[in-house]
C-alpha positions as CSV (number, residue, x, y, z in Angstrom):
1,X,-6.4,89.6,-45.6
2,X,-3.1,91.4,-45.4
3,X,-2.2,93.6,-42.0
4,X,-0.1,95.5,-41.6
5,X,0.7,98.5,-38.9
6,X,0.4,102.5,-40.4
7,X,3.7,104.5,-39.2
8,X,3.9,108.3,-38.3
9,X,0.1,108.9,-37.9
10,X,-0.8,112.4,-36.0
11,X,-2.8,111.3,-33.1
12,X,-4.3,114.7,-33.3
13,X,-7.0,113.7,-35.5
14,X,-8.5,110.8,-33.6
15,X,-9.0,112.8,-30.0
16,X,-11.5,115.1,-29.2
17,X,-9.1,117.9,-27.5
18,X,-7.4,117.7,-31.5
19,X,-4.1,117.7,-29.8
20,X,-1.6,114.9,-29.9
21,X,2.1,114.0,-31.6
22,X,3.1,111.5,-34.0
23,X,2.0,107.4,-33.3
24,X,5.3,105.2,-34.5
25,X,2.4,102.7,-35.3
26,X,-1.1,102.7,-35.6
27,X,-3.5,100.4,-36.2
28,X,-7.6,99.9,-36.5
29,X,-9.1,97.1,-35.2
30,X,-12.3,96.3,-36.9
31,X,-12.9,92.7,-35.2
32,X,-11.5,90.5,-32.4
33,X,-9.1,88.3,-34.9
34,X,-7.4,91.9,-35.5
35,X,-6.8,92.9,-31.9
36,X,-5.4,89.2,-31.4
37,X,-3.3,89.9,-34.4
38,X,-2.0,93.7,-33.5
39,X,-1.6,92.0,-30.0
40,X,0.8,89.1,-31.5
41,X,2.9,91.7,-33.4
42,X,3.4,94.0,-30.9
43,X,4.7,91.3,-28.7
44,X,7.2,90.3,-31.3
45,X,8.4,93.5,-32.1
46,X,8.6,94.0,-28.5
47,X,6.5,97.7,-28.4
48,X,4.5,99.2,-26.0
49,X,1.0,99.4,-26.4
50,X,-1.9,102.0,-26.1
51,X,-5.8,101.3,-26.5
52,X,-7.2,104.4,-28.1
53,X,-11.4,104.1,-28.1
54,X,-13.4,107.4,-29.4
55,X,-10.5,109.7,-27.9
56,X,-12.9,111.9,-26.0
57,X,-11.6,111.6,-22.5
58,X,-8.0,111.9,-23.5
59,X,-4.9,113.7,-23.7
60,X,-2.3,112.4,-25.7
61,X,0.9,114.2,-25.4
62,X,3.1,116.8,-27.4
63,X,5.5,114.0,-28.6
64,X,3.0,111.2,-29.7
65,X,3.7,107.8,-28.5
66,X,6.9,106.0,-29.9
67,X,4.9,102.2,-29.9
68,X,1.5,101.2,-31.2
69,X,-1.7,102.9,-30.8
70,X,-4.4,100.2,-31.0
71,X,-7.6,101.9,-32.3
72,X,-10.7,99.5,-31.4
73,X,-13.7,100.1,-33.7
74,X,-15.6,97.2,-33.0
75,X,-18.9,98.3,-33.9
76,X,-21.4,95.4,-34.1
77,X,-24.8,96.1,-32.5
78,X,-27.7,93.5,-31.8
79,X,-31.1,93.4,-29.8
80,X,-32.2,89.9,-28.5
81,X,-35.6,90.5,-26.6
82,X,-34.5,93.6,-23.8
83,X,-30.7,92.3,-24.1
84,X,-28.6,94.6,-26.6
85,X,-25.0,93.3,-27.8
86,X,-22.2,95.8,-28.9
87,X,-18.8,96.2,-30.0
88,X,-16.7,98.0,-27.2
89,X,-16.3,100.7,-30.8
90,X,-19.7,101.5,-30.9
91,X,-20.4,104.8,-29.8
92,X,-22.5,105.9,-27.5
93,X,-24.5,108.7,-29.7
94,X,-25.5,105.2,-32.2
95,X,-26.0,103.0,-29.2
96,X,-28.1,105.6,-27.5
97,X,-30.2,106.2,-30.9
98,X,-30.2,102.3,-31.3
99,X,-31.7,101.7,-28.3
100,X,-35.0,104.6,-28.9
101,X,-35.0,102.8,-32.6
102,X,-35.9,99.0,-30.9
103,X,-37.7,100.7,-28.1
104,X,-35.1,99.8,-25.5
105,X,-35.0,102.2,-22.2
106,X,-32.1,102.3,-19.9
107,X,-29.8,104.9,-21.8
108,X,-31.6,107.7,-21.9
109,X,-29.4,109.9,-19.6
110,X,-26.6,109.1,-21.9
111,X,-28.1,111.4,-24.7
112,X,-25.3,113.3,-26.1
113,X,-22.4,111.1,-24.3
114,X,-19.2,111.1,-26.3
115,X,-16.9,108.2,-27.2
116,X,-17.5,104.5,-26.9
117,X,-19.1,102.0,-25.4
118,X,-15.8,100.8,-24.1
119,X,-14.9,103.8,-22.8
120,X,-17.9,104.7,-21.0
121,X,-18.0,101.4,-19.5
122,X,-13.6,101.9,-18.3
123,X,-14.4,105.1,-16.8
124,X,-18.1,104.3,-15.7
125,X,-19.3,107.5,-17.2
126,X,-22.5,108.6,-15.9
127,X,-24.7,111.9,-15.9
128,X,-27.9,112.7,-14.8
129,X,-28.4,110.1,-12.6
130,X,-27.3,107.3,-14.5
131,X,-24.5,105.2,-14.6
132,X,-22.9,102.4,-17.4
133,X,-23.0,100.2,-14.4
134,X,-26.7,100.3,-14.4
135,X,-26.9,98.6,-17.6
136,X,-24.0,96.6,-17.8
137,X,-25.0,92.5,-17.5
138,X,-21.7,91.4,-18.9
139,X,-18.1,92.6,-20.5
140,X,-15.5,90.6,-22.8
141,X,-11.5,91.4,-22.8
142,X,-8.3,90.3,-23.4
143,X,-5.4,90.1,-21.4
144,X,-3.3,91.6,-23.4
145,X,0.0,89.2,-22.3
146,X,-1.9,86.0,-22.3
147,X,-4.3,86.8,-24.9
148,X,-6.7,85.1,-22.9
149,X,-10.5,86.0,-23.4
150,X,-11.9,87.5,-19.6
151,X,-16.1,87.4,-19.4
152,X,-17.0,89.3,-16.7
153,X,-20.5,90.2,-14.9
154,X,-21.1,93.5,-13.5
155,X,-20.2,92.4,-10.2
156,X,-17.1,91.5,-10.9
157,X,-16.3,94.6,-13.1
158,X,-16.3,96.7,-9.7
159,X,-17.8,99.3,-11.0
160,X,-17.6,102.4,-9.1
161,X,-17.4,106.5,-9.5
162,X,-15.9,107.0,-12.8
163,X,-13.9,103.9,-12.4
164,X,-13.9,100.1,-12.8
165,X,-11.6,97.0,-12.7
166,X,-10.6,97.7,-16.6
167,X,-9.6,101.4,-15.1
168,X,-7.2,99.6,-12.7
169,X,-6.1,96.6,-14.4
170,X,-5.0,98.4,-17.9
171,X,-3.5,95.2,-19.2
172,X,-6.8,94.4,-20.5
173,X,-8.6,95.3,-23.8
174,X,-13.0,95.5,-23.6
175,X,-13.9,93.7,-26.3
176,X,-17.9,93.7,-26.2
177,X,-21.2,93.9,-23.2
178,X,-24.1,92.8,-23.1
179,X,-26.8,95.9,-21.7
180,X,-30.2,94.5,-20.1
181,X,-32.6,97.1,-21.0
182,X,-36.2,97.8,-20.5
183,X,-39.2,97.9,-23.0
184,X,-40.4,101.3,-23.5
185,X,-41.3,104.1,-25.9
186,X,-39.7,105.0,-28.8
187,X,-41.1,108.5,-28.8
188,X,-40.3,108.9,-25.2
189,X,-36.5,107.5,-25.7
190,X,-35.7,109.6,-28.5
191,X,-37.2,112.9,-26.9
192,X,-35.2,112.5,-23.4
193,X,-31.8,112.1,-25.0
194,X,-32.9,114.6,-27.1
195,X,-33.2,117.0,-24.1
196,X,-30.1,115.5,-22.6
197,X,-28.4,116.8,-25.6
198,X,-29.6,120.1,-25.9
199,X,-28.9,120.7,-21.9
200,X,-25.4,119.8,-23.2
201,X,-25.2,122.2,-26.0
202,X,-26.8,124.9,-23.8
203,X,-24.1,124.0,-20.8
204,X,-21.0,123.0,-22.1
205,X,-18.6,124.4,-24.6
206,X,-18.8,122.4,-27.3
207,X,-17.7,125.3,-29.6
208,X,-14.4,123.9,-28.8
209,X,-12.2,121.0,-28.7
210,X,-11.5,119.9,-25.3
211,X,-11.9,116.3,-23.5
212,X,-15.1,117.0,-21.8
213,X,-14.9,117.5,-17.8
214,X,-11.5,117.3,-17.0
215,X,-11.9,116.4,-13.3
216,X,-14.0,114.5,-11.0
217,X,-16.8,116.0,-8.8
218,X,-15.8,115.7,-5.0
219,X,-17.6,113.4,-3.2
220,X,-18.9,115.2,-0.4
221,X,-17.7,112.4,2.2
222,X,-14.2,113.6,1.1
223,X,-15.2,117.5,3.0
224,X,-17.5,116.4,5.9
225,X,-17.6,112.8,7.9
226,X,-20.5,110.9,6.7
227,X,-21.5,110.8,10.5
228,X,-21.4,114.3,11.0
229,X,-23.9,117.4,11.3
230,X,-22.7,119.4,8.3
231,X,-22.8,116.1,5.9
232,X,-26.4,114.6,7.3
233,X,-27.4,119.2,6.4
234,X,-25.7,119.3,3.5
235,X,-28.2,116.0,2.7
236,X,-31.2,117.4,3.5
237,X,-30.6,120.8,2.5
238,X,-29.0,119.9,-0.8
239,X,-26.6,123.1,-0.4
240,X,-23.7,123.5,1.8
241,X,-21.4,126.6,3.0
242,X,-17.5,125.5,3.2
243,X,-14.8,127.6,3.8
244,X,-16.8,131.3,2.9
245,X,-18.6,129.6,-0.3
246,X,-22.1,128.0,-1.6
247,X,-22.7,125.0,-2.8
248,X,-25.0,122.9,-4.2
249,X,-25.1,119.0,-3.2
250,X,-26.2,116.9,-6.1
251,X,-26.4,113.2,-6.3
252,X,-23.8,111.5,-9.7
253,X,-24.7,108.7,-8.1
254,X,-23.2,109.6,-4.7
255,X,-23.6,113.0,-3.0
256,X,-20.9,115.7,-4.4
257,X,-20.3,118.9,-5.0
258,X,-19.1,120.2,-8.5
259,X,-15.3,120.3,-9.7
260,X,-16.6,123.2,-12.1
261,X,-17.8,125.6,-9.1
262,X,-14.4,124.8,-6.4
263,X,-12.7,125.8,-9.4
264,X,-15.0,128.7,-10.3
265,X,-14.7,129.7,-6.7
266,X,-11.2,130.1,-7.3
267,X,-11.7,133.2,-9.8
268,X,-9.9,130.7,-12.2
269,X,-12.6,131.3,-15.6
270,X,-11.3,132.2,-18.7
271,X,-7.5,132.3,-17.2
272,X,-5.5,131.1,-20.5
273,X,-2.2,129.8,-21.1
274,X,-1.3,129.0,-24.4
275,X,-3.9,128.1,-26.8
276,X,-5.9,126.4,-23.5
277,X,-8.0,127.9,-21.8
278,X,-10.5,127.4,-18.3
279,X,-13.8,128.0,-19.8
280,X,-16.3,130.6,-18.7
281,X,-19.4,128.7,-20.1
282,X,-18.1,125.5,-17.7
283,X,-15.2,126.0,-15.9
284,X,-14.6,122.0,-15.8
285,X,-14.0,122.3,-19.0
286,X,-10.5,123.4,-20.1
287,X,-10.5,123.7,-24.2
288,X,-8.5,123.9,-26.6
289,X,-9.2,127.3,-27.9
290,X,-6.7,128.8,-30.4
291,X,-3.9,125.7,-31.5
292,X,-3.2,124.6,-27.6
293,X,-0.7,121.9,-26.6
294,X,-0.4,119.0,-24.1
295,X,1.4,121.4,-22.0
296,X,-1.1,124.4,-21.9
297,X,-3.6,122.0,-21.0
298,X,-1.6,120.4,-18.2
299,X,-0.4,123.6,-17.3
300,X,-4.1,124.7,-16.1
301,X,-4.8,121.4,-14.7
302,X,-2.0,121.7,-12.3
303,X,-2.8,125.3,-11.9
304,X,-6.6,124.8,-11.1
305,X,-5.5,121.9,-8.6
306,X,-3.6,123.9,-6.8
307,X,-5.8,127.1,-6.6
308,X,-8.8,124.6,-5.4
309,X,-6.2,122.7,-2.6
310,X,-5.4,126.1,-1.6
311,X,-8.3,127.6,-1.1
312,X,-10.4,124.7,-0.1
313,X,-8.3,121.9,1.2
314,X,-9.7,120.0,-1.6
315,X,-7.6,117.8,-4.1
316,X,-8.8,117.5,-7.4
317,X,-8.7,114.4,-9.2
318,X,-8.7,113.6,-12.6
319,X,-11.6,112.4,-14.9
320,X,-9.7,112.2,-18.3
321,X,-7.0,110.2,-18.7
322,X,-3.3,111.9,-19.1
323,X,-0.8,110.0,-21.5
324,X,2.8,110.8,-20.6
């Protein structure tokens, strides 16, 4: 098989916010031997590297990236009894209807999830209760300098909120997990992530490009001292007053309070700049509404982060990741 690296590519297509420059190399990674190999050139032409997965959580800047853009689209999936195998490419929405085909419970809060497994698994995504952590048995990589294959079990990934050890040690490429799973119903399965997908169309803006939610929720520990009054009402209540506001206290997985309402709070919906905008539908979500750039986008992100730190003493932080 020949390889070789494509030159020029807009980045713009493979993301979800649509936005991106120019890649000076790109290159799709349908198997292990082909990251090894991409891995090898790179090194010899002495290039940086960039892992792209489904693009969902990501914004790729205004100028593109002048090295290679590794694509991984390593898409294998297999069931043995309740375990289920997969390529760090597969994406969630065919993992998720995977598992109701072969009757496998354990994803079903991940109904409508974008991006890849590999992704989700880097950033620990998690909604409605759920986490990839919950699932997670094992996870392949590669060092990318060594080229050394890394197996990992969850324990050691140090999995925690919207982060793990591939989140802090970027030098390393997922390559594959293993999910333990639980019998179940088929029916059942494929009607909850049905729901979860429909609460999604009814709650976000999907209507638009954009990169999902583009900050955190705030741990509620980070307003009020786990020992204190407020945080031990906040609890049982499951609604807090801070600083002349409401708010509700829900668990994902650890008590918080949402990024979208601080920001709403702030009187920031619907403020444009650019092409972007700060939805009204979620104001988490800033889209891409009318041909927006990197910089409209990070224009509102620094502007919502410092309308929120303002008003609430409350720094924002980051979901998606921001590629200088």
């Amino acid at each position: 098989m020949i390889r070789k690296f494509q030159e020029n590519v807009s980045l713009s297509a493979f993301t979800n916010y649509k936005i991106g420059g120019p890649a000076r190399f790109f290159f799709e990674a349908k198997n292990e031997t082909d990251v090894y190999w991409a891995l090898g050139e790179a090194k010899s032409r002495k290039i940086p590297i960039f892992v792209l997965g489904g693009g969902t959580n990501l914004l790729m800047p205004d100028k593109g990236f002048r090295g290679l853009v590794l694509k991984i689209t390593i898409n294998r999936v297999i069931a043995t009894q309740n375990i289920i195998a997969a390529g760090a490419g597969t994406s969630m929405a065919n993992l998720t209807n995977f598992s109701a085909k072969h009757s496998l419970a354990g994803l079903d809060w991940a109904g409508g999830l974008p991006g890849s497994l590999g992704g989700a698994i880097r950033g620990n995504a998690g909604c409605f209760g759920g986490e990839m952590k919950d699932s997670i048995t094992a996870v392949q990589s590669i060092d990318m300098k060594t080229l050394r294959i890394i197996r990992r079990n969850a324990v050691q990934c140090h999995f925690g909120y919207r982060t793990s050890i591939f989140k802090q040690r970027p030098g390393e490429i997922i390559l594959s997990a293993e999910l333990r799973m639980k019998k179940g119903s088929s029916r059942k399965i494929a009607s909850s992530l049905r729901e979860k997908k429909a609460w999604r169309k009814s709650h976000h803006p999907l209507e638009y490009p954009s990169a999902g939610s583009v900050f955190k929720n705030v741990p509620l520990v980070d307003i009020f001292s786990a020992r204190s009054k407020e945080y031990r009402a906040a609890l049982k209540d499951l609604k807090v007053t801070y600083r002349g506001s409401s708010f509700s206290v829900k668990t994902d997985p650890v008590p918080v309070i949402a990024a979208a309402k601080l920001i709403g709070e702030c009187g920031l919906a619907g403020l444009r700049h650019g092409g972007a905008e700060i939805s009204t539908k979620h104001t988490n979500f800033i889209v891409n509404a009318r041909g927006a750039t990197a910089r409209d986008i990070l224009f509102l992100i620094a502007r919502a982060k410092k309308k929120v730190l303002s008003k609430f003493g409350v720094q924002l932080e980051e979901e998606i990741q921001i590629v200088a």
